[in-house]
DRENDO-397237 format. One record per residue (C-alpha): x, y, z. Coordinates in nm, 3 decimals. Example, Ala and Ser with C-alpha at 12.3 -4.5 7.8 and 13.67 -1.06 7.14 Angstrom:
! DRENDO-397237
r c1: 1.230 | c2: -0.450 | c3: 0.780
r c1: 1.367 | c2: -0.106 | c3: 0.714
! end
This chain:
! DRENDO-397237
r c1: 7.979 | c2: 7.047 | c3: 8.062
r c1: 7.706 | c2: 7.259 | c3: 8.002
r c1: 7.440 | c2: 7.059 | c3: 8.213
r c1: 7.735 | c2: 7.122 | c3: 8.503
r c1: 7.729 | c2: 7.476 | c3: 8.508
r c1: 7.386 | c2: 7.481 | c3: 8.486
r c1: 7.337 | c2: 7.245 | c3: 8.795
r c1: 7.585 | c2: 7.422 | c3: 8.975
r c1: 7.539 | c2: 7.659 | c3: 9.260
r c1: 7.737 | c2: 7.988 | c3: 9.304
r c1: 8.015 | c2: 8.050 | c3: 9.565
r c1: 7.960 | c2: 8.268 | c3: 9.813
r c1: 8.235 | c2: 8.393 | c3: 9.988
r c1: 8.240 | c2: 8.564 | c3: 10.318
r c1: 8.532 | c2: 8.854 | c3: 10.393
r c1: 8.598 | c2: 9.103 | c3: 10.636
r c1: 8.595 | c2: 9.434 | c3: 10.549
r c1: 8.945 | c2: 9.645 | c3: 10.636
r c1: 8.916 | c2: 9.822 | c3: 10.995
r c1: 8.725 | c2: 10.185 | c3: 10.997
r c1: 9.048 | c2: 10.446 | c3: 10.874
r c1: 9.116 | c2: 10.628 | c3: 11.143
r c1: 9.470 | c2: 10.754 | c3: 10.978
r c1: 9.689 | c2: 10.645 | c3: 11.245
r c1: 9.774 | c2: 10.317 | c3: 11.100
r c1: 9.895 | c2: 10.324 | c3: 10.774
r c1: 9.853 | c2: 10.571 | c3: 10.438
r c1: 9.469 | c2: 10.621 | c3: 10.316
r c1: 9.648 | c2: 10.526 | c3: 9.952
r c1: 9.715 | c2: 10.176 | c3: 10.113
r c1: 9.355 | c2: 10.124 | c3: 10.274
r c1: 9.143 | c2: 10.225 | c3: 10.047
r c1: 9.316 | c2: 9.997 | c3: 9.831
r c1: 9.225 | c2: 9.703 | c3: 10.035
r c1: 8.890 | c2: 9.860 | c3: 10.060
r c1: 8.824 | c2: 9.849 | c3: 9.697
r c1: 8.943 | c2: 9.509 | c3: 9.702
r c1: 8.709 | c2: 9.375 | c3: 9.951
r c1: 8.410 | c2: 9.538 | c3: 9.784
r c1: 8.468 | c2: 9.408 | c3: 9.479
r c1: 8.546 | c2: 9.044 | c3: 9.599
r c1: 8.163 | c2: 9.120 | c3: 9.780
r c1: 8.026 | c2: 9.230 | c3: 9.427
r c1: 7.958 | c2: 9.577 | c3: 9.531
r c1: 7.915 | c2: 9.784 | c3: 9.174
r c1: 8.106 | c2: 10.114 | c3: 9.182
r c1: 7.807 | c2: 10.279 | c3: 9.345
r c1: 7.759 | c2: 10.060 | c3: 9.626
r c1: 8.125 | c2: 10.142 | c3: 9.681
r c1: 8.088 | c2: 10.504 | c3: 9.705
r c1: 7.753 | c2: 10.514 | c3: 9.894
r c1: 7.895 | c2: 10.264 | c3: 10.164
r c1: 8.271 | c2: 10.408 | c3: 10.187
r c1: 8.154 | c2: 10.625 | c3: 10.488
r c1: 8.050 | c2: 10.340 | c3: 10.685
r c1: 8.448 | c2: 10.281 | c3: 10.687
r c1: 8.548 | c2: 10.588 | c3: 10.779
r c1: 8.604 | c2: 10.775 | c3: 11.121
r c1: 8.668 | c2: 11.103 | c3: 11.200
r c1: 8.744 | c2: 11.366 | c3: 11.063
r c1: 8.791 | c2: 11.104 | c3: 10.780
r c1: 8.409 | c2: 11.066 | c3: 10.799
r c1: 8.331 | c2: 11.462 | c3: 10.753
r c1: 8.576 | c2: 11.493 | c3: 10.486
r c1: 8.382 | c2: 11.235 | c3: 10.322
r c1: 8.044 | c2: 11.389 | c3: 10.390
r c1: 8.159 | c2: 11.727 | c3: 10.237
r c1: 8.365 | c2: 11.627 | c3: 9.958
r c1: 8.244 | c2: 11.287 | c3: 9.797
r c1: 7.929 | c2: 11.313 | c3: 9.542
r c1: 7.858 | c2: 10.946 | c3: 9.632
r c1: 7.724 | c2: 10.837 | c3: 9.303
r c1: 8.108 | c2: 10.686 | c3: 9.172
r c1: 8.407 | c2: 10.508 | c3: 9.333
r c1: 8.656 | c2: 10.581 | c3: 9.134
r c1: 8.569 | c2: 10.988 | c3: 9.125
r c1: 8.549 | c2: 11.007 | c3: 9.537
r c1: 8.852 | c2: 10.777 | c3: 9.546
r c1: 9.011 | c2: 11.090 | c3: 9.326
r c1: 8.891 | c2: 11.322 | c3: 9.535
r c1: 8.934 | c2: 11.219 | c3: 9.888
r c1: 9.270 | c2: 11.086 | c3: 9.787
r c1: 9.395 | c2: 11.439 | c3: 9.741
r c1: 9.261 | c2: 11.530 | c3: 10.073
r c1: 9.380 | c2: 11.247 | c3: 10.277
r c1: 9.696 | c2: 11.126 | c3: 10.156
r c1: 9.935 | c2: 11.352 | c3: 10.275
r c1: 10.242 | c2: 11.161 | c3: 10.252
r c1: 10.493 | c2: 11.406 | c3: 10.129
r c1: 10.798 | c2: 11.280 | c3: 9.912
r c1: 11.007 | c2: 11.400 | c3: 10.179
r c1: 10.818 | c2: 11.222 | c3: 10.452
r c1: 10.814 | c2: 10.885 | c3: 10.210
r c1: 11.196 | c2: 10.890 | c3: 10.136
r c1: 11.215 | c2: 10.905 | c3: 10.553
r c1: 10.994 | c2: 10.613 | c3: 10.542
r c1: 11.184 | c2: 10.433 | c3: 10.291
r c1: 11.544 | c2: 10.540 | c3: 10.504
r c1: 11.402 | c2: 10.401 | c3: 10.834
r c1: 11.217 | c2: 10.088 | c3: 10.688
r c1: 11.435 | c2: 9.753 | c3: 10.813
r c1: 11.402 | c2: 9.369 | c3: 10.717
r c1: 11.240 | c2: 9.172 | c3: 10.945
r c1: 11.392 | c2: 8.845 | c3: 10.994
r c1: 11.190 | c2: 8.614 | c3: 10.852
r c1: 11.008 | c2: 8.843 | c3: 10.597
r c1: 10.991 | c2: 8.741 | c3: 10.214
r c1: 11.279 | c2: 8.953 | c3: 10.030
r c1: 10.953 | c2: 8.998 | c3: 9.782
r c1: 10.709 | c2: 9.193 | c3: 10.052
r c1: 11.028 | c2: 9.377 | c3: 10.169
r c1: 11.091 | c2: 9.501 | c3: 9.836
r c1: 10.749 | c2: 9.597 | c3: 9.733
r c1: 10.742 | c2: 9.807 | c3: 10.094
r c1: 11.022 | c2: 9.972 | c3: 9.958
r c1: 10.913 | c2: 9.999 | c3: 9.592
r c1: 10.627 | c2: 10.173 | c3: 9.724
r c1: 10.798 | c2: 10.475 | c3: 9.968
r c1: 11.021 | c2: 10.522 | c3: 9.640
r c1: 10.735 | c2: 10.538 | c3: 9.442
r c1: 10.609 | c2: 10.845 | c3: 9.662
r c1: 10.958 | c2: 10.974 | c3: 9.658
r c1: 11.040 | c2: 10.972 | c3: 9.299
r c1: 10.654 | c2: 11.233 | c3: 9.183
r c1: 10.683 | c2: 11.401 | c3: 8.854
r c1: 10.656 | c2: 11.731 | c3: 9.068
r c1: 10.960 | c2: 11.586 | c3: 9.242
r c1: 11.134 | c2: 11.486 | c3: 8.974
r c1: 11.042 | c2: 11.647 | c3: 8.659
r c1: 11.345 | c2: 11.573 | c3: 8.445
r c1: 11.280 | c2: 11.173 | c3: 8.488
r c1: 11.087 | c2: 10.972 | c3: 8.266
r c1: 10.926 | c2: 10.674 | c3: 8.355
r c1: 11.168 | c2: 10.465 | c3: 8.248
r c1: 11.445 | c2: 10.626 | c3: 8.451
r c1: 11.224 | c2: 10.651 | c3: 8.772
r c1: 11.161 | c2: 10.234 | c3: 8.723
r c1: 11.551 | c2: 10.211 | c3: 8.691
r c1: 11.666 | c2: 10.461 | c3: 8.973
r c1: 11.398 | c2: 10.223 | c3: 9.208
r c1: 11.523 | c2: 9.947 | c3: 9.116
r c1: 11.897 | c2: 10.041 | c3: 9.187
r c1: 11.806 | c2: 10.135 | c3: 9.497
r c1: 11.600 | c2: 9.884 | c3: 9.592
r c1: 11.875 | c2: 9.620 | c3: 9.476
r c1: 12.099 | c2: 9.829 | c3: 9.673
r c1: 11.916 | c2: 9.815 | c3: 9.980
r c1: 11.831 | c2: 9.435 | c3: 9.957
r c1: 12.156 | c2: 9.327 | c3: 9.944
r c1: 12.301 | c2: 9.551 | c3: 10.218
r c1: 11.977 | c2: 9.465 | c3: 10.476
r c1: 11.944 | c2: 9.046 | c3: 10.356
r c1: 12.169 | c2: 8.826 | c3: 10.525
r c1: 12.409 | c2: 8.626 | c3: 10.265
r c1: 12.256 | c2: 8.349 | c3: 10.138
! end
């Protein structure tokens, strides 16, 4: 076993980075999720994160970036420019979630999580101050139950 690993050669894996965010398709919450994801699957270190993050970026993304990010760690710019850029207000997420529609064909599972994730914006402690965590997770869940079975065909 041991003479294995040490006659082995390393995987290298080869992924495309997500698309420069311009904010017109989708939340910065979402992408820079996937960003993070990509980087680490590459084996950048938090740095290398935060120094390359502009390269991903348009404008005025890009200048926000420039002015507001230290560049030294990730997960302090993320902070940062995720207080900038994510503007999705719980009013504008509950539209989201009101609007959102199954897609025939579309895994219940993804559906859900879409909609898990509009209430999650919804439902903020600013929002909501009176609900605890574990009545936020069951007020979601009602509703996502809710809107499952009234959007899924019967099966």
């Amino acid at each position: 076993e041991d003479e294995e690993a040490e006659n082995s050669t390393p995987l290298r894996i080869s992924l495309a980075m997500p698309a420069a965010f311009d904010g017109l398709n989708g939340s910065f919450k979402d992408w820079i999720r996937r960003y993070e994801q990509c980087a680490l699957a590459a084996g950048w270190s938090a740095s290398e994160q935060a120094t390359r993050l502009g390269l991903y970026l348009k404008e005025p993304f890009l200048s926000g970036w420039d002015a507001y990010a230290k560049k030294k760690n990730f997960e302090d710019d993320k902070k940062t420019l995720l207080k900038i850029f994510d503007h999705v207000r719980p009013h504008q997420a509950l539209k989201q979630f009101q609007d959102m529609r199954w897609a025939q064909g579309q895994h219940p599972a993804l559906y859900a999580a879409a909609l898990q994730r509009q209430l999650n914006r919804y439902y903020t402690k600013e929002s909501f101050p009176e609900f605890d965590d574990a009545t936020k997770a069951q007020t979601i869940q009602k509703l996502i139950i809710d809107r499952l079975k009234a959007d899924l065909p019967p099966m």
